[in-house]
N, C-alpha and C positions, 0 to 999 in steps of 0.2 A: 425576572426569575420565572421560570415553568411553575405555573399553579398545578397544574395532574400531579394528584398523589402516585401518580404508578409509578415504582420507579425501575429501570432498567437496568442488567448485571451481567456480566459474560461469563456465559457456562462452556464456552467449549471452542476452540481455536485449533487452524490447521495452515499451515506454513511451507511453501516450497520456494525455495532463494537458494542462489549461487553457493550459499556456506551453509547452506545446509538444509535437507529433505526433507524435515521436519522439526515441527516447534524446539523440541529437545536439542536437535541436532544446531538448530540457528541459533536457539542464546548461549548453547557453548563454540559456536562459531565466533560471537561477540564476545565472548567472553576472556577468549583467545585473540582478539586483535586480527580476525581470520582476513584474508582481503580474496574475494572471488573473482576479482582480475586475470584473466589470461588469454594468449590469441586463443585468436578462433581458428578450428581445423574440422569446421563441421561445412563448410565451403570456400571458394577462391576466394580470398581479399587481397589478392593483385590489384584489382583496379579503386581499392579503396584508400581515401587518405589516411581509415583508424583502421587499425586490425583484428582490433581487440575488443574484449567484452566480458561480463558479468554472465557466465554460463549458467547451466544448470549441469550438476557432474552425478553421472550416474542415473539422471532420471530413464525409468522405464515405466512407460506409460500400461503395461500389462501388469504391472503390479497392483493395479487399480482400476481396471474392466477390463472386460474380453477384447479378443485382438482384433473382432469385425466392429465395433466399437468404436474404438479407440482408431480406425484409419475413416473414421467416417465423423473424425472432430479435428478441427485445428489444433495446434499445438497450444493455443492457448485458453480453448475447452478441457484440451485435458488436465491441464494443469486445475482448473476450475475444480474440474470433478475430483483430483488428488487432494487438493486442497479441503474440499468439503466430505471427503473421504477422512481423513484423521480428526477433522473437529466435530465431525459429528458424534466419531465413535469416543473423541474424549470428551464429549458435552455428555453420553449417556440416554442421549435422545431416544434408543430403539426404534423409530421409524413404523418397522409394521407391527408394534403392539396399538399403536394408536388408534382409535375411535375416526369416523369418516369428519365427526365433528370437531376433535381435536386438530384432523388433518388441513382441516382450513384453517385452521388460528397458527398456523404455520407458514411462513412466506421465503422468500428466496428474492432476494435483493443484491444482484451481482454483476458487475459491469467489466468492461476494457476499454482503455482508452484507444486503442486501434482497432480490436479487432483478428479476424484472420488475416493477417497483412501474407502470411506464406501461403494462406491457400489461394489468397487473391493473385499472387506472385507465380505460381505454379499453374494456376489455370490461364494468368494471362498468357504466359508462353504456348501453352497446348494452341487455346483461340490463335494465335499466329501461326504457328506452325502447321497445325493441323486442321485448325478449322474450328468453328463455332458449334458443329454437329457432338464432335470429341469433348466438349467441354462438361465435367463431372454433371449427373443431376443431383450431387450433394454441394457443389460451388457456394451458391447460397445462402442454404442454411450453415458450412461450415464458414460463411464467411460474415456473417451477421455482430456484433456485438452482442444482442438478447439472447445467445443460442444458450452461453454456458447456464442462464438463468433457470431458462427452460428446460437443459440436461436433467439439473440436477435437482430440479421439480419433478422433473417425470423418472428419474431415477427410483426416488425414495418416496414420490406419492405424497408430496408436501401440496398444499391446494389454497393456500393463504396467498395473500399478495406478491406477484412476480413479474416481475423487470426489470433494466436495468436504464443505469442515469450512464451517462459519458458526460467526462467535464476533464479529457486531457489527464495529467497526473494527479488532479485531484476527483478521478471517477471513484477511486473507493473509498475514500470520507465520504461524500457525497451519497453512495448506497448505504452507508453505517449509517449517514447522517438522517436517511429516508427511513432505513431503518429503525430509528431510536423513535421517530417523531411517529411512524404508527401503530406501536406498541404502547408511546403514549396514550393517544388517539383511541386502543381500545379495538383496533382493526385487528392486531396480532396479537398473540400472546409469546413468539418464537418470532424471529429470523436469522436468516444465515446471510450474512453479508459481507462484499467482501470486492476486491478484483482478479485481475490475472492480466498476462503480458506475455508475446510471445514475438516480438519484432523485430530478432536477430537474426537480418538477413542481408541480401546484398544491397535491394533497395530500401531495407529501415534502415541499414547505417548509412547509405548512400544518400539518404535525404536528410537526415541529421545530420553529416557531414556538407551540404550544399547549406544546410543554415549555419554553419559553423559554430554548432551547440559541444558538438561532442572534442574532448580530448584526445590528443593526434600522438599521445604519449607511449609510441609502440615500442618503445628501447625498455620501456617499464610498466608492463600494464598492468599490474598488481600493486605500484603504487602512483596509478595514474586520477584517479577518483580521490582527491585530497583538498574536502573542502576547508575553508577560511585558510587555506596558506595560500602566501602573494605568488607563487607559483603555479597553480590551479590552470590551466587552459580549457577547463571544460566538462561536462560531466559523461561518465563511463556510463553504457547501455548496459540496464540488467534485465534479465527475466522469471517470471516464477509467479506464483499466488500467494493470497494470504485470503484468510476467513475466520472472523470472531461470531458467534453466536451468541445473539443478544435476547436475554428473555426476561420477561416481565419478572420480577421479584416473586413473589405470592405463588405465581406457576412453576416457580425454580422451587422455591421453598417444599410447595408440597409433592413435589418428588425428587426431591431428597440429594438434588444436583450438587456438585461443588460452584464456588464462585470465586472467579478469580480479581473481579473489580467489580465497580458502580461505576455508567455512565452518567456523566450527571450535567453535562451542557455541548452544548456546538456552537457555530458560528459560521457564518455563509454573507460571500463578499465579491465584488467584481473593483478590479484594478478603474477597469473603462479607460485603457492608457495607451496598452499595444497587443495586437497579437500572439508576439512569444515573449517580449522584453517585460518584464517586472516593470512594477510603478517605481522610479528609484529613490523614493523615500518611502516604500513601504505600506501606502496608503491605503488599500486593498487588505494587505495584513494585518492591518491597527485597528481595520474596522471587526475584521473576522474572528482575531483573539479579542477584542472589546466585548463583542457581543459572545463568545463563548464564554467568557468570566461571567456576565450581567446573568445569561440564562443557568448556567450553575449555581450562581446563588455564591459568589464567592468573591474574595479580594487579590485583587493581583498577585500580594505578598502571601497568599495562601497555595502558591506553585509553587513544587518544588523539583519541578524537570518541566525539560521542553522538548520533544524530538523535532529537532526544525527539520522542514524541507531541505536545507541544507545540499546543493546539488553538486557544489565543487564549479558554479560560473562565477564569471566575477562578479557580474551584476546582481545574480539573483540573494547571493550571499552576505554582499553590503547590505541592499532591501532590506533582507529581513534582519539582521540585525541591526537596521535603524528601528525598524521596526518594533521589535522585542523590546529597546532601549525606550522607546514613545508610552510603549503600553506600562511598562514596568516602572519605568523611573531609576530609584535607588536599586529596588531588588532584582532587577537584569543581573547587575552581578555577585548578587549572593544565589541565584540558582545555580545547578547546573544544565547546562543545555548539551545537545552533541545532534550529530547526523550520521546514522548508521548507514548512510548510503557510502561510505568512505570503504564501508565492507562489502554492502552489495552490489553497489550502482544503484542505478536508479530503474527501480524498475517499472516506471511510468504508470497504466491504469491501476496495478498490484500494487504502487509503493505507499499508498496510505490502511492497507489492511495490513501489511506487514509489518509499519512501521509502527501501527497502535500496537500491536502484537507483541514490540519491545516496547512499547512505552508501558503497556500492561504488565511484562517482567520486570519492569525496573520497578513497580510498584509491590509485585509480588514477594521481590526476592532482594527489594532497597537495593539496588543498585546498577548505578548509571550505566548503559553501553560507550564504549567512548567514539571518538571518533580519530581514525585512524590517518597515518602518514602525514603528518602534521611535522616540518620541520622549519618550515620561514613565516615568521609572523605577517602579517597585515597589518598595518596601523587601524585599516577601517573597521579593523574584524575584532574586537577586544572584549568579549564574553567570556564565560567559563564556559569554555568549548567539550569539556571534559579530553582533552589527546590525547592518544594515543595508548591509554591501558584503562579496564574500568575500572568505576570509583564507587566504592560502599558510602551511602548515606539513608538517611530516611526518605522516604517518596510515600507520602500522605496522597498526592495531586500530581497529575501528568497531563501536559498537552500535546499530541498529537498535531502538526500543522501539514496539509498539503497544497500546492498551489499548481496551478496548472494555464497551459496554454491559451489564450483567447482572454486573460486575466482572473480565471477561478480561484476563487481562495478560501479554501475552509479550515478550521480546527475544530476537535473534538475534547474533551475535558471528561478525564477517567479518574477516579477517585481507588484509595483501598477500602475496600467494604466492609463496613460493621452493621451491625443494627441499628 
């Protein structure tokens, strides 16, 4: 169990996903069984095996900085900055009322598991075609992973600790996770942490497609993304942010913020198995939710949700749900568990600030997101998945799980908050 008495609470969250542009907008997306599935007509997918993918619909990135800006940021900076654009302004943070002294107890902790993969993809064409002379002098920075950290440092004049971790799909637990532990520490009193993803292009689905990760379910792409059914081929690309703002207790108190949870444990793990494959018993997950219950301060039977990773592969699905079953024992199925990726996909660097995001409304609002298009069982897969509509219960405790390529595996442990 964490000895520091500081304890950490999230003041304020900002959400951009396929079902929906903001916080509001995503948990009645879930709430609705919404599924963000559909081709893509934002480029030729002739030459691809999947067509389809977890959009973003509507997004205009000038609703959230000027338009010299915004074309001098990859798409999945800007998403960063929209992101941290509505969780700041609903943490209540004001930014420039703050003190130069306040402004360093302020950090910015925000990753991507790719990257600028479109600016990389758009300059490599220029360098061939044109020549190495033509090539942007923003290529760089717009194609960095650290940039969006630094955006939206230098945006709002934040001067606390900033950069960012890449760990594949689990890069935003990972910054949460960096997040909680220097606020413990006493380094921060504020961070804004979080991911973003912007990889829907000819070569992100075209190399996902050469690993034969993704689902090739183009007769149905809206219920192509359907994890623990023995039908499942693979998981749908999505893209978007997410951002929770975590802040010391005592500092939130004395001004006067709302709080929508307490973070109250993590958990940080390596498979050491393969590359992209899950350990297939779980091994890597068993250690990660182990250690996020111990450091909480809590008993397994004291969960009462789980957002799994839940990708919609086959592999990775059995995993964790031996998983879950190892750690748990009895009470695996007296929880409820689900994978909201059934609604967004997956949206890789972004899917673990998103996904705490609902695990944090299922606490606020008791009740589970479910997990959609579920029609053939699994034998391997026999959880309470919550399917297909959601499910009003109490949610004391929520885990948050994300796992990622290279064998990353974290969870984070969210509580409802009392005094």
């Amino acid at each position: 169990m964490n000895n520091n008495s500081r304890r950490i609470v999230v003041t304020g969250m900002g959400a951009l996903t396929p079902i929906g542009l903001s916080v509001e907008e995503f948990w009645n997306g879930m709430m609705n069984s919404k599924s963000g599935g559909a081709l893509i007509t934002s480029f030729d997918t002739s030459r691809l095996d999947t067509k389809f993918a977890c959009t973003l619909k509507g997004f205009d990135a000038t609703n959230y900085m000027d338009r010299k800006t915004a074309r001098r940021l990859d798409p999945y900076a800007q998403y960063a900055m929209a992101a941290a654009s509505e969780a700041i302004k609903d943490s209540d943070l004001k930014p420039e009322s703050l003190s130069e002294e306040e402004r360093a107890k302020v950090g910015v902790i925000f990753g991507s598991g790719i990257g600028g993969i479109q600016t990389f993809y758009n300059q490599s064409v220029i360098n061939y075609t044109e020549g190495p002379q033509r090539v942007s002098p923003f290529f760089i920075p717009m194609l960095i992973a650290d940039i969006a950290a630094g955006y939206i440092s230098i945006h709002y004049g934040f001067r606390g600790p900033n950069y960012c971790i890449v760990s594949a799909c689990a890069t935003a637990n990972n910054n949460m996770i960096d997040g909680f532990l220097l606020i413990k520490q006493g380094a921060a009193d504020v961070i804004i942490a979080g991911g973003s993803e912007a990889a829907i292009n000819e070569v992100g689905i075209g190399g996902f497609n050469s690993a034969k990760a993704l689902s090739t379910r183009n007769d149905s792409p809206e219920t192509a993304s359907r994890p623990f059914d023995s039908t499942r081929d693979g998981f749908v690309m999505g893209e978007g942010g997410g951002i929770i703002i975590l802040e010391e207790l005592e500092h939130a108190k004395k001004r006067g913020a709302k709080i929508y949870a307490e973070v109250i444990g993590m958990g940080l793990s390596a498979d050491a198995h393969h590359i992209t494959a899950p350990h297939p018993e779980g091994v890597g997950a068993i250690l990660a939710m182990n250690m996020a219950i111990e450091n909480a301060g809590i008993k397994p039977e004291d969960v009462d949700y789980i957002n799994m990773h839940g990708t919609s592969t086959e592999l990775g699905d059995i995993a964790e749900t031996k998983a879950i079953k190892k750690v748990f024992g009895d009470h695996a199925y007296k929880m409820n568990v689900s994978s909201t990726k059934s609604m967004t996909g997956h949206l890789l660097g972004a899917a673990g600030a998103v996904e705490a995001i609902a695990s944090i409304l299922a606490i606020k609002n008791d009740t589970i997101p479910p997990t959609i298009n579920f029609v053939n069982a699994d034998p391997e897969c026999d959880l309470n998945y919550t399917f297909n509509k959601p499910q009003q219960r109490k949610v004391n405790i929520a885990i948050s799980n994300a796992f990622g390529f290279g064998g990353h595996n974290t969870s984070v442990v969210f509580k409802k908050y009392s005094e």
